[in-house]
N, C-alpha and C positions, 0 to 999 in steps of 0.2 A: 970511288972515282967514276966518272960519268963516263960511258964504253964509246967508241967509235968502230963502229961497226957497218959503217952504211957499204961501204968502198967493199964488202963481204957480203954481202945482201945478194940474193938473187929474187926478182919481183918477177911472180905470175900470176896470169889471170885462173878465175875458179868457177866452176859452174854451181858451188855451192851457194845453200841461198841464204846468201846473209844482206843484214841490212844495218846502217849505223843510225836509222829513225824508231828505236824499240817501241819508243813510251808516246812516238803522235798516233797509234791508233786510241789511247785515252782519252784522246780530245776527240776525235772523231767519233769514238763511241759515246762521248759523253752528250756530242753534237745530237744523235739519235735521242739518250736518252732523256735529255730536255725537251725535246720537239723541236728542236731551232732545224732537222734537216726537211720536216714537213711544211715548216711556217716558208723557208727555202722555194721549196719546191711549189708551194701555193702562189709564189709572187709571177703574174700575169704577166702577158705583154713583152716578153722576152725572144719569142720566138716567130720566125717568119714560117718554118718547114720544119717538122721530124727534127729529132736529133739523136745520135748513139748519148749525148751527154742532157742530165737534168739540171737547174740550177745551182743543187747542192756541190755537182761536182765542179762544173765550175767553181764556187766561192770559197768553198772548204778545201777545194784542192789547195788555194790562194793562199786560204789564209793559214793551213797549215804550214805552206811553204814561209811564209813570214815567222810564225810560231817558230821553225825549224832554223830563222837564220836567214834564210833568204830575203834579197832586197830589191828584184827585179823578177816581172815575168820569166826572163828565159830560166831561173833558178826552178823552175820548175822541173825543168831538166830532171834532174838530179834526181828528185823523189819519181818523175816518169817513166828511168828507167830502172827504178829499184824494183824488181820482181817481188821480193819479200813482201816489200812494204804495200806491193800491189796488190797481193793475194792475202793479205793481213784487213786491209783497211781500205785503200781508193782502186779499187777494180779500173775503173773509169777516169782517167788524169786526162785533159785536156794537153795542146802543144801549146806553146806561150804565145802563139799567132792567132792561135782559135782564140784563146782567153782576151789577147786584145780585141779580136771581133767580138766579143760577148761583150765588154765591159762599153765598149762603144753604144750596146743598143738600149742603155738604159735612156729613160727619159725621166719626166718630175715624179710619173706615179709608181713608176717602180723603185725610184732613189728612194722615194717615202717606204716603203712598205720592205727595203732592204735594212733602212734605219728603225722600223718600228720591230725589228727581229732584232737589233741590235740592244735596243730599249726593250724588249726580255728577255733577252740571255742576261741583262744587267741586272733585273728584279730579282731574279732567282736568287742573288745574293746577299738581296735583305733580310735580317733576322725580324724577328719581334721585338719591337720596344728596343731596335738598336738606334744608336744616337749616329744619324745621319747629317754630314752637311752636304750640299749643293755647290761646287764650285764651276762659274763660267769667267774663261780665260781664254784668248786668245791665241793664235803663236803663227810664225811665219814660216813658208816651206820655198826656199829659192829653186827656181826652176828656170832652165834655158828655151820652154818650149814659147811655139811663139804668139801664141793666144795668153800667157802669163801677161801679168800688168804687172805696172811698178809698184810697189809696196813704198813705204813711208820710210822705210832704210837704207832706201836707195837701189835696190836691186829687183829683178824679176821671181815673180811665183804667184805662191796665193796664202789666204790669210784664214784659214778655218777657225770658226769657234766652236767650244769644245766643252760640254758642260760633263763634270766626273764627280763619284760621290763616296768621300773621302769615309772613310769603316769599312765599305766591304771593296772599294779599288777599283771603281768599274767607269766606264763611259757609258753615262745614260742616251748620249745624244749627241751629238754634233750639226754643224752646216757648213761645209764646203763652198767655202767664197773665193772671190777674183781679191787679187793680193792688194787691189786702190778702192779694195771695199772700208768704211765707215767702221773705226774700232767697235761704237753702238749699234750698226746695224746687226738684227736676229738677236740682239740680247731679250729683249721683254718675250718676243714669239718664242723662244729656247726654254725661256722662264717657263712660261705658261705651260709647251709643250711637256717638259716635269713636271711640272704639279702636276697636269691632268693623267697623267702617267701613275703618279702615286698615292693614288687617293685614300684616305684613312691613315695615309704614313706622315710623322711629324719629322719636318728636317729643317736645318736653318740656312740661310743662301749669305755667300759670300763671293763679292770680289771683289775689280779693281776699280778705275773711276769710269772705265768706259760705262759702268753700270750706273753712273750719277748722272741720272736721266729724275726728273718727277715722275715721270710712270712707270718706272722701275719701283721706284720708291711707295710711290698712292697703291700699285698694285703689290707690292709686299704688306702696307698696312692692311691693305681692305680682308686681305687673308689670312692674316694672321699668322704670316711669314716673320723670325729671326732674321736680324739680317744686319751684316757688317759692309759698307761699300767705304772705298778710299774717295773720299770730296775734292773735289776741284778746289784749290785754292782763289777762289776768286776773289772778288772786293768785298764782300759780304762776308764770305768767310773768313777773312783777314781782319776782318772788324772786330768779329768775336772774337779770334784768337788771342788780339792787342788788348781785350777788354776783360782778359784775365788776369786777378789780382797777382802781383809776384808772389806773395806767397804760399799761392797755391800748387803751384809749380813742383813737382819732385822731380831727385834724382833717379836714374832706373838703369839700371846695368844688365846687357844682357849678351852674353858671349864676350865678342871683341867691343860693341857696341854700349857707347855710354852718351844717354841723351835723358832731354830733360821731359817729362809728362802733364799734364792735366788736364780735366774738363768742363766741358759746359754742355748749354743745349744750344740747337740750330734749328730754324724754321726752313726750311728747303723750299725757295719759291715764294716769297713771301709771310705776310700774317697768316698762321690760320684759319682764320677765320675766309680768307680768300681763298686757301689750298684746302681746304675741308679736312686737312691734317694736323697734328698737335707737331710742338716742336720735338726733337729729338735728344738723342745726348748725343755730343760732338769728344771723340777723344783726339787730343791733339798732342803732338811731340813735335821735338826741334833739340837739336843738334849744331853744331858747328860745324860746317863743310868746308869748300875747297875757297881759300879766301882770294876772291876778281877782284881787281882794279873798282869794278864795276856792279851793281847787283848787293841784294839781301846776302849776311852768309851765313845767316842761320837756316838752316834747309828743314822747312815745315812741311808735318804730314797731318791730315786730317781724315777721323774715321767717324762718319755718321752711320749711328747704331740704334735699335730696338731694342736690343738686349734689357731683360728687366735688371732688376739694381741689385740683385745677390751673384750676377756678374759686376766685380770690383774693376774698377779703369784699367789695374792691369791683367785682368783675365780678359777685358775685352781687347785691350792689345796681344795677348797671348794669343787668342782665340783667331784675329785676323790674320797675325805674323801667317798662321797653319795653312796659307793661302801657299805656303811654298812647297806643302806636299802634292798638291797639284803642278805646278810646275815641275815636282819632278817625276810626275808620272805621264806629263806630255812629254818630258826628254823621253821617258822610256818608251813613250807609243810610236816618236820621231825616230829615236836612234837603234832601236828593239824591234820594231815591226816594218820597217822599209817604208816610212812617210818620209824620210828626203829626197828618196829618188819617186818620181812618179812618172809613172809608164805613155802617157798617153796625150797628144796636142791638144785635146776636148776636154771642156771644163766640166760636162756630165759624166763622161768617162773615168776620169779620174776621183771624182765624186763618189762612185761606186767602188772604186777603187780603193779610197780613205773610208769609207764604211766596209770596208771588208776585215780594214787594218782593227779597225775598234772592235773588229765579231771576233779577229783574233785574239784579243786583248782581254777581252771581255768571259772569252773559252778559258784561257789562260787560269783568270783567277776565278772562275767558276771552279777550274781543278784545283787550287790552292785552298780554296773556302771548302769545298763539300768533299774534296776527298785526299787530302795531303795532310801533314802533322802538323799542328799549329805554329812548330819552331817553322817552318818551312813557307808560312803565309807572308813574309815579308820578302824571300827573297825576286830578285828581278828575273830577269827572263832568260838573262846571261847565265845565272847560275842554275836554271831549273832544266836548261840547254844538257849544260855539262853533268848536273848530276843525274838527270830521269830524259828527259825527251829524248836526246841525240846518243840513247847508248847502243854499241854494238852487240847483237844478237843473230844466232842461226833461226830459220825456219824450216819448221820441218813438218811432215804428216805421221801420224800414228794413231791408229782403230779410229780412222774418218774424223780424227780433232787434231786443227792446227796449234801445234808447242811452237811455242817461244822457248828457246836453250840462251841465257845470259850467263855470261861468265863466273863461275863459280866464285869468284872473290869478287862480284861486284857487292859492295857494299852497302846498299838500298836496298836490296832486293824485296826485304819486308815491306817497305815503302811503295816500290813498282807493283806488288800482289792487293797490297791493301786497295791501294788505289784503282787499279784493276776490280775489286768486290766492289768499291764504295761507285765507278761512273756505271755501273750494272742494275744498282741496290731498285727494287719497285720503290722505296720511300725517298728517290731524288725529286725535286720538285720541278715542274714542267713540263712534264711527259702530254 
């Protein structure tokens, strides 16, 4: 039976130094031992006068604090006034006042050179010869401030795009838009700035139709980019879809989901011979939807694709459907790292702000990949919370080395040590 006890309880305070953030000095050492606190601290232009604080401790304090659960500058609090975790890890925590003064003084050339730390802490995580896809996707953040613009759904905020890269879970990049920005705007510039990021790395790029641009498309052919994008349903492509014989059509069941398949090829933009590109294959499905007075009701989806031909029609719909692992690692960067609420009325401020969220993201499974058990690489943030990061621990001193005392029946412990040797090890890459 479950005790009640509380009405028995006497609560006092302790001058002992305990702290319930055991496992975020892993991150923050890990932050050293990649180089992301020197690449940090190299970013210019930040400073008007002296400071007791350097960049690192601004952004790392941040994003630890996000790692930790929090979802708001003043959440800083809380790790500020932890002594433990002071003398453990962040000697130097900012107040959440100063932090919004810093986040303010960024301008274009420092947002860039915050994101191009962001875009290697994410490298670090690619193997050799590991099968990379590129996903960019958009998503929308509502917000009451009053520089937000209206978004397409009716409400105020902003509209980031978000380019992640589905194997090793990482944000290579993003761009921090006003929420009545262009789904297409930054998509080909986002492109580009990946690839040129991964040079000698072969990955294949997937999204949605914002990306059914021709220069989206001409600039994946010329490179000899894979690539999967969902097509506009226009008059053209509605041609060819009608112009497929019935019998080519199958059935395809997948989950709840029972609709009908086939394909063809499409010339995007005309002949060839006018686009300097060949035609494509075109995978198409359709379904029976929700049946209008009014309107088609078979509900058509179209995926023009690269893919060579030992991907079969339904691996390349297999292959796009996986555009929802993405989606759901934006939920976890929105609802995991404190991207719903955003701290600041300035749209560069906040900018820096959503690249903090990604160094956190990006920390996160840098310690998942290089120094956690493999069963351990999928879970979310929530869980890595409650099992390693947020555990209660004493601190203490003895013959001039700070111990860490975790509770004798935690049950990790092997896991919190290992990973302890592995963000240490001289063979992590980045240093």
């Amino acid at each position: 039976m479950i005790a009640r006890n509380l009405h028995r309880l006497k609560v006092e305070k302790t001058s002992a130094n305990l702290t319930p953030f055991a496992g975020l000095p892993l991150l923050t050492e890990l932050a050293h031992s990649t180089g992301t606190i020197k690449r940090l601290d190299s970013i210019s232009g930040l400073w008007k006068r002296r400071s007791e604080y350097s960049t690192s401790d601004y952004i790392l304090s941040l994003a630890v604090t996000l790692a930790a659960g929090g979802d708001t500058l003043d959440d800083t609090r809380l790790l500020r006034g932890d002594t433990a975790l002071r003398s453990l890890a962040l000697p130097a925590l900012p107040c959440a006042n100063t932090l919004g003064d810093f986040l303010r003084r960024f301008d274009n050339r420092s947002l860039y050179r915050l994101s191009e730390t962001v875009t290697k802490q994410a490298l670090l995580n690619i193997k050799p010869d590991q099968d990379i896809t590129l996903d960019i996707d958009a998503s929308l953040i509502e917000s009451d401030k009053a520089e937000a613009k209206m978004t397409y759904k009716g409400f105020t905020g902003y509209n980031p795009m978000l380019a992640w890269l589905d194997g090793p879970d990482v944000f290579i990049g993003g761009v921090f838009r006003d929420g009545n920005a262009s789904p297409q705007t930054h998509i080909l510039s986002l492109l580009k700035y990946c690839h040129r990021r991964m040079p000698g790395i072969k990955f294949k790029f997937r999204s949605d139709s914002a990306s059914y641009k021709l220069e989206v498309i001409r600039y994946c052919h010329a490179n000899d980019i894979p690539f999967t994008i969902t097509a506009d349903i226009n008059d053209a492509v509605r041609t060819t879809i009608d112009s497929i014989p019935e019998k080519d059509w199958r059935l395809m069941v997948r989950g709840k989901d029972t609709f009908l398949f086939a394909e063809s090829v499409y010339a995007p933009g005309g002949e060839p011979r006018d686009t300097g590109m060949p035609a494509f294959r075109l995978v198409v499905t359709k379904k029976l939807g929700q049946l209008e007075l009014f309107g088609d009701p078979l509900k058509r989806r179209a995926i023009i694709t690269n893919l060579p031909a030992n991907y079969t029609t339904e691996a390349v719909l297999d292959f796009h459907n996986g555009r929802g692992n993405a989606e759901k690692a934006i939920g976890e960067l929105k609802n995991g790292y404190g991207l719903n609420k955003l701290p600041c009325g300035e749209l560069k401020a906040n900018a820096a702000y959503f690249q903090t969220a990604l160094l956190a993201y990006n920390l996160v499974s840098t310690l998942k990949n290089k120094a956690l058990p493999d069963g351990w690489k999928n879970f979310g943030i929530k869980n890595l919370r409650f099992r390693l990061l947020c555990q209660a621990a004493l601190v203490t001193r003895h013959a001039r080395r700070i111990v860490i005392k975790l509770a004798e029946t935690y049950p990790f412990f092997d896991v919190f040590e290992r990973a302890r040797w592995a963000v240490l090890s001289p063979a992590l890459p980045g240093a």
